[in-house]
C-alpha positions in Angstrom: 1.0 4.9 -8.9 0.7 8.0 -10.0 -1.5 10.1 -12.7 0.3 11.8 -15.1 0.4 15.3 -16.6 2.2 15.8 -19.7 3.2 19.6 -20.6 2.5 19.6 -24.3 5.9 22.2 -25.1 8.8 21.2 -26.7 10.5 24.4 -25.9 12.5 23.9 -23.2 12.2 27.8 -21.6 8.8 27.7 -21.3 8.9 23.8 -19.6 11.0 25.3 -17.1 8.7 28.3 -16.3 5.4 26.1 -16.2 7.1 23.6 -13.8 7.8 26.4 -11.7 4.4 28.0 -11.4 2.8 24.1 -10.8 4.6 24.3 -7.9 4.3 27.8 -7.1 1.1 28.2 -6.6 0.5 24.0 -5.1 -1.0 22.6 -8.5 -1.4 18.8 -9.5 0.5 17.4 -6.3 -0.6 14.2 -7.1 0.3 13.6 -10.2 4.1 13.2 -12.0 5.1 15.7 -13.8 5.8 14.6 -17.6 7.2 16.8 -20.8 7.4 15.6 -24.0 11.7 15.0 -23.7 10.5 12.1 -22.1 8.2 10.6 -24.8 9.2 9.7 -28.4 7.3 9.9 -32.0 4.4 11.4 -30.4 4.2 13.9 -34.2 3.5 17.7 -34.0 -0.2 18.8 -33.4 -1.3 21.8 -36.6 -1.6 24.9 -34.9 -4.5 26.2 -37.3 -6.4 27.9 -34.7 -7.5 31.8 -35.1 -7.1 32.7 -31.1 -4.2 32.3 -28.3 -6.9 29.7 -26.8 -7.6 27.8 -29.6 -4.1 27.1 -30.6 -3.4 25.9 -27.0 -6.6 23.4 -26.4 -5.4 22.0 -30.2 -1.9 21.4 -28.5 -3.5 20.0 -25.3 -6.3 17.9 -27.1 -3.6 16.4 -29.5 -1.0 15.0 -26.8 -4.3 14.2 -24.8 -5.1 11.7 -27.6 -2.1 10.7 -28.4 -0.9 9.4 -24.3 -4.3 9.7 -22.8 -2.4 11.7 -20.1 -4.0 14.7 -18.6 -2.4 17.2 -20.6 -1.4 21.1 -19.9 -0.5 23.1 -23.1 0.4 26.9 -23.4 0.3 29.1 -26.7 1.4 32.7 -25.9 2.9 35.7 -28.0 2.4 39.3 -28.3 0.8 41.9 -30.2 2.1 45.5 -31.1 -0.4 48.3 -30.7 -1.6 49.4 -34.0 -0.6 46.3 -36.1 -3.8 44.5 -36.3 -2.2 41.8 -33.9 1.2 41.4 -35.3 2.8 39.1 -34.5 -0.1 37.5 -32.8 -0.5 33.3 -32.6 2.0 33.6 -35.1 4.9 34.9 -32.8 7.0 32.0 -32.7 6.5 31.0 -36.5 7.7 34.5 -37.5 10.5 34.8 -35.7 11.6 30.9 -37.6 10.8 32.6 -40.6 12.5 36.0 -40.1 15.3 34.5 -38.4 15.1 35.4 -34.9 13.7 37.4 -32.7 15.8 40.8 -33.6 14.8 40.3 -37.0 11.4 40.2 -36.0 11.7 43.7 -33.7 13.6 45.3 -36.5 10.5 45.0 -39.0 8.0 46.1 -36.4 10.6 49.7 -35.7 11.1 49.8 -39.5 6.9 49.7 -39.6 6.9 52.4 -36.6 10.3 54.9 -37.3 11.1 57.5 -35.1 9.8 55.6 -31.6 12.1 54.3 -29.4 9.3 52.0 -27.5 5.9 50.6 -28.8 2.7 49.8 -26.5 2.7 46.1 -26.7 0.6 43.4 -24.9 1.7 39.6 -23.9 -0.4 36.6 -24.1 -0.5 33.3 -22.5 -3.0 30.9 -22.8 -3.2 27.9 -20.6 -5.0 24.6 -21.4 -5.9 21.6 -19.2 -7.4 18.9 -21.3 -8.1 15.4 -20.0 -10.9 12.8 -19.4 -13.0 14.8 -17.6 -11.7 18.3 -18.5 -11.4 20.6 -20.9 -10.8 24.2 -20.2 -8.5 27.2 -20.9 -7.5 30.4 -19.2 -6.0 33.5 -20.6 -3.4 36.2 -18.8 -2.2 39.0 -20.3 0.4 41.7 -19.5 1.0 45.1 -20.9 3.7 47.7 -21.9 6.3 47.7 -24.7 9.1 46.6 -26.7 12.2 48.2 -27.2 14.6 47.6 -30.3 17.7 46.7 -29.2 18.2 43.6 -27.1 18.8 44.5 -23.5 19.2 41.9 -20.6 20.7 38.3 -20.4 18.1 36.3 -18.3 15.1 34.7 -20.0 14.1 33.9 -23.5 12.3 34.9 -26.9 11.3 38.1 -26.7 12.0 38.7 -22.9 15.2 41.5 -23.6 13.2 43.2 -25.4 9.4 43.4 -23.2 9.4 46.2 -20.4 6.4 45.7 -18.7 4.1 48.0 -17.0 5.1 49.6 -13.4 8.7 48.4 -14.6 12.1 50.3 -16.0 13.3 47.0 -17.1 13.3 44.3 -19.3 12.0 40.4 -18.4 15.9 40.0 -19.1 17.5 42.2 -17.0 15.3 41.0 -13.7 15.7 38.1 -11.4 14.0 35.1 -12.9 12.0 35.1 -9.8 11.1 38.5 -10.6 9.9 38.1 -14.3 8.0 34.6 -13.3 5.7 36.4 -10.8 4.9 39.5 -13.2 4.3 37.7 -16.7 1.9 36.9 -18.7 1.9 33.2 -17.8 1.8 34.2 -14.0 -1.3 35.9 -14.9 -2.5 32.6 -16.7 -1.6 30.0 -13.9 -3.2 32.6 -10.9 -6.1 32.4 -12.8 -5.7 28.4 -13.2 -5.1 27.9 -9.3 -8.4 29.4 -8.5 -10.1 26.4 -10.4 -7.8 23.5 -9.4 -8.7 24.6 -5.4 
């Protein structure tokens, strides 16, 4: 039988991208592949961390205790140049709160008139937490944000990130394009090298 690894995500874009890079770059082949769709009552972890990486080991550590299942968790957002690390762990809160990601872009153009792009970073941190693990890697990726929605591929934020070396949004590229240049690409090549 089979180990298990849960991913610890209940949004369903990101699921899709992590299962994607597992098998991209040849990670966990011997276990099954779990999300939480799967598994019922299992409660919401609190996110109460100060960092990218702390947010994601609580995430991983929670559904860890809660299946014992080796469990792979990702917490990743952005920050805008300038604005002390707005939105920061608190990207996808704010954008509940706001309602929705235009609402959030319009506040950050309102905060920065007359630009028509802002220097912005993405962050992704992977964790892996299980019996005999514990351990989290970061990837970033730079360039900026744009105001107005461009692009039809993707998700959160991705019509609106150009990244560097690129004319385009996440959105408007192949998905195979934008899964092997973001921020969570970074994360997982830097995972691979310590699953080898």
């Amino acid at each position: 039988m089979a180990n298990n690894l849960l991913l610890g995500s209940g949004n369903s874009g990101k699921i899709e991208e992590i299962k994607f890079y597992i098998e991209y770059f040849n990670l966990f082949t011997d276990f099954k592949i779990i999300d939480l769709s799967s598994i019922k009552g299992l409660g919401e972890p609190i996110e109460n961390g100060a960092t990218f990486k702390e947010n994601s080991i609580i995430k991983s550590t929670f559904f860890f205790n809660k299946t014992n299942f080796l469990t792979l968790s990702d917490d990743s957002g952005f920050t805008v140049e300038g604005m002390e690390n707005f939105p920061g762990i608190k990207t996808a809160r704010i954008a509940k709160e706001m309602g929705g990601e235009q609402q959030v872009i319009n506040f950050i153009f309102n905060k920065n008139p007359n630009k028509q792009k802002i220097s912005a970073t993405f962050h992704c941190c992977i964790s892996l937490v299980g019996h005999k693990v514990k351990q989290a890697v970061i990837g970033k990726v730079g360039g900026f944000i744009i105001s107005n929605k461009t692009g039809d591929g993707g998700f959160g934020y991705d019509p609106y990130f150009i990244p560097s070396n690129s004319k385009r949004t996440f959105a408007e590229m192949s998905l195979k394009e934008k899964l092997t240049l973001s921020h969570r690409f970074e994360a997982f090549k830097i995972l691979s090298t310590t699953q080898k």
